[in-house]
C-alpha positions, 0 to 999 in steps of 0.5 A: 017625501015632499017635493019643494020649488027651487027659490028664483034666484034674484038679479039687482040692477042699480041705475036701472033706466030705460036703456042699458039698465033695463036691457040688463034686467031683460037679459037675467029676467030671461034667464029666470031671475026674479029682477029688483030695479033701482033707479032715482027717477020713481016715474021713469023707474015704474015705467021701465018695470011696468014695461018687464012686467009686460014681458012676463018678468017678476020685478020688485022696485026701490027708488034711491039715488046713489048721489045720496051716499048715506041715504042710498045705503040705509036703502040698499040695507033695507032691501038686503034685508028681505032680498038676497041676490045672486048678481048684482050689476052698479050701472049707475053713472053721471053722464054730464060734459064738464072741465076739470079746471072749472068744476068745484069740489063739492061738485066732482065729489057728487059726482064721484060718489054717483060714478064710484064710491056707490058702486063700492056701498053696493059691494059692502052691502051685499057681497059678504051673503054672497061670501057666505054663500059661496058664490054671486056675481057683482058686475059693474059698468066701466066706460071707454074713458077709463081708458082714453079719458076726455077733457069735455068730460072729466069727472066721468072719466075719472070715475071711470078710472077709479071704477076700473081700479074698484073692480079689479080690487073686488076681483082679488078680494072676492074670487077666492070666495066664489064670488066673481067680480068684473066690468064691462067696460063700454067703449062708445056711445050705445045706441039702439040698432048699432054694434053698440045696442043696449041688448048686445051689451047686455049679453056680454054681462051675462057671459061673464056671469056664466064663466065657469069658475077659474076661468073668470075675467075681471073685464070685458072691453065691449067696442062693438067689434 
């Protein structure tokens, strides 16, 4: 009989930067996922690998802007080819002060594109494995502003809140097939060294990852209290 190594177990981070994003990546890397990183930025997306290499993490990379609706799927396709992962985490956003009466449509549909239907591409591409699996994780990052939303930013507060309808949709769909969907929804700015520091953020994901099954939360309010 013949012993086989079990298969590392992979987590995608989509908008993978070198903040949130790559505090997301240490966090399920520390826990010994093998990580694939999308961001639009190539440069700063081979940073911030380079740097979770450093640490001892496996990391894979693909680089896709999720502005591009057509070609952000045709690469997230692509990539469930070869690789199926276990949790999935849409970090992706827009983060531009802007006016609901001035911004045109062309514009706030960029936006939306970015802030909520990428998040939904991501969930039609990779959660039917994981249905067939029986189990995985799709996590998003939800925003304060969905819940108080603010005039000097309005296309994400309204991404925000379409985004927190998104998950709770995802989170009915999915749970009965083992699957958990959830947001934590950061209420503030993140900054590093504060209450709401990028690594203290990141362990709320992964407690929600780690709920045991039939005590899933479909949201996480992260205030930094």
């Amino acid at each position: 009989m013949t012993d086989t190594a079990p298969t590392q177990k992979n987590a995608l981070v989509i908008g993978a930067g070198p903040g949130l994003g790559a505090a997301l990546a240490r966090r399920f890397g520390r826990e010994g996922f093998a990580l694939t990183l999308i961001a639009r930025n190539e440069q700063n997306l081979a940073a911030t690998a380079d740097d979770l290499r450093g640490e001892g993490l496996t990391v894979d990379t693909v680089t896709a802007d999720t502005a591009d609706a057509g070609a952000c799927r045709s690469a997230l396709e692509t990539l469930a080819e070869r690789v199926t992962p276990s949790v999935v985490i849409y970090n992706a956003a827009a983060l531009v002060q802007d006016s609901i009466l001035t911004s045109d449509t062309d514009y706030l549909l960029s936006a939306l594109t970015v802030n909520v239907l990428g998040a939904v591409t991501t969930a039609q591409v990779f959660t039917p494995a994981m249905r067939a699996a029986g189990e995985g994780t799709f996590l998003v990052t939800g925003g304060g502003l969905s819940l108080y939303p603010h005039a000097e930013y309005a296309s994400l507060s309204i991404g925000k809140a379409a985004l927190r309808s998104v998950t709770s949709l995802l989170h009915d769909e999915l749970q009965e097939a083992g699957v958990h969907a959830a947001g934590v929804t950061v209420a503030g700015s993140i900054e590093p060294g504060t209450a709401l520091a990028p690594e203290l953020i990141a362990d709320a994901y992964w407690q929600l990852h780690s709920q045991p099954t039939g005590e899933w939360d479909v949201e996480t309010i992260f205030d930094g209290r």
